[in-house]
C-alpha positions as CSV (number, residue, x, y, z in Angstrom):
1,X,-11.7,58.5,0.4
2,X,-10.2,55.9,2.8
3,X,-6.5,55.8,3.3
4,X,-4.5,52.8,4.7
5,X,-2.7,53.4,7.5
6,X,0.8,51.4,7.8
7,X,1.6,50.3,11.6
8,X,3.1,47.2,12.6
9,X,1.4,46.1,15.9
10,X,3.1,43.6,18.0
11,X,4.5,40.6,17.1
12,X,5.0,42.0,13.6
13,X,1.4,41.4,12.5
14,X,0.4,43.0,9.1
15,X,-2.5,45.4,9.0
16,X,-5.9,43.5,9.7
17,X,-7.7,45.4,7.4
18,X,-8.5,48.3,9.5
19,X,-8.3,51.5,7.4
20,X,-8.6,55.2,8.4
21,X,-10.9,57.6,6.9
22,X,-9.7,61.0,7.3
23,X,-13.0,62.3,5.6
24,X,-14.4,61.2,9.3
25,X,-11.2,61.1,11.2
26,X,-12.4,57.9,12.1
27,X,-10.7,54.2,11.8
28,X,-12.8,51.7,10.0
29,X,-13.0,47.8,10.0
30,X,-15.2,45.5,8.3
31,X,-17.8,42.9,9.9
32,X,-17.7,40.5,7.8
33,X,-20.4,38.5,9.7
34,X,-23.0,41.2,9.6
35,X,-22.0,42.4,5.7
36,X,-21.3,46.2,7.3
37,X,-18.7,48.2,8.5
38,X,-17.4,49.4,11.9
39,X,-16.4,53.0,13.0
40,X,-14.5,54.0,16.1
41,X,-13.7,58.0,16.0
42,X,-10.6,59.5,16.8
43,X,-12.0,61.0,19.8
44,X,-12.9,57.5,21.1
45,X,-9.4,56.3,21.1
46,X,-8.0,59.5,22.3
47,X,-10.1,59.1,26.1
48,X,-9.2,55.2,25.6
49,X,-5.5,56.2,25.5
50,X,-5.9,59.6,27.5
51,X,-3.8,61.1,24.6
52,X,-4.1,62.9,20.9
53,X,-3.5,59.7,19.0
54,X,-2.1,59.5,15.3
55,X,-4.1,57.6,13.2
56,X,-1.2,55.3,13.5
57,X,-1.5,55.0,17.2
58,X,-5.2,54.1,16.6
59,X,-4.4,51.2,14.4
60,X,-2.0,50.2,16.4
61,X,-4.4,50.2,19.6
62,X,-7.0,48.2,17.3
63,X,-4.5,45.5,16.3
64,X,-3.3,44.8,20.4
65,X,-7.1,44.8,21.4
66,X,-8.5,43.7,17.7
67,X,-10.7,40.9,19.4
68,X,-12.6,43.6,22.5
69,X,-13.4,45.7,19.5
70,X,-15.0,43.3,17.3
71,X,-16.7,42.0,20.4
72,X,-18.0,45.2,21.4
73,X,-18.9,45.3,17.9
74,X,-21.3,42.3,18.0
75,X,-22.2,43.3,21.8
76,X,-23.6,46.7,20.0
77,X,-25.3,44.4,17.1
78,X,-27.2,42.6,19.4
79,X,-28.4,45.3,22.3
80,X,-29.7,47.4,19.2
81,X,-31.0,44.3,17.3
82,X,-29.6,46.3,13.8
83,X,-30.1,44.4,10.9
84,X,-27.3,43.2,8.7
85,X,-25.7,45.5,6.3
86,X,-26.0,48.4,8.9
87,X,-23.2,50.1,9.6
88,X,-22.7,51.3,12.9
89,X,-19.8,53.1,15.2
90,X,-18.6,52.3,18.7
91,X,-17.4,55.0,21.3
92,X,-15.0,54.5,24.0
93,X,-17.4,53.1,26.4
94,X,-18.2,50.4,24.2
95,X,-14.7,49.2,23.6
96,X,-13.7,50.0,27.6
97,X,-17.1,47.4,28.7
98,X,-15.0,44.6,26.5
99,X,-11.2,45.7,27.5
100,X,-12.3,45.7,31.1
101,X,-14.2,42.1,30.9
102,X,-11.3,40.4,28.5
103,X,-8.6,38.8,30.6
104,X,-5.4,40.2,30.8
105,X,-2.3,38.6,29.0
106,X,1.2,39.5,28.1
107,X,2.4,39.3,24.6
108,X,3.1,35.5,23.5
109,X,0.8,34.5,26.3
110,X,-2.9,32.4,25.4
């Protein structure tokens, strides 16, 4: 059972299609690219935010860092050469790798 989770990141964006699946306490997103889907635990997020996050707060952490996660993502694809239609999940040192190499910019900044 997956369960959409309503948060309104910055800028008012509407859910990218991230959903949360309490049968895994996990949030899920789709790679559309490699026909499969993407886990990231709740654990993950909670030593990426060094709190007990809501699933809320987990949405909201994917939708201000959407792009490091679907890079580490594709990072993970390719190091483990999986074929399409595998599903796979990252942990919180795959996301840190991409937050730590993306530059940084404030909101409404390119």
């Amino acid at each position: 059972m997956m369960a959409h989770v309503e948060a309104s990141p910055p800028g008012g964006v509407a859910n990218v299609g991230a959903v949360w699946r309490p049968d895994i306490d996990a949030l899920a997103f789709q790679l559309d690219e490699h026909s499969a889907s993407c886990m990231v635990h709740r654990r993950a997020f909670r030593t990426l935010l060094g709190f007990d996050p809501a699933p809320a707060d987990c949405l909201r952490h994917f939708c201000e860092h959407e792009h490091a996660f679907r890079s580490a993502a594709t990072a993970k694809i390719a190091h483990k050469e999986l074929p399409p239609g595998t599903n796979l999940h990252l942990t919180s040192r795959d996301i840190a790798r991409k937050l730590l190499s993306s530059p940084v910019t404030g909101y409404g900044e390119s």
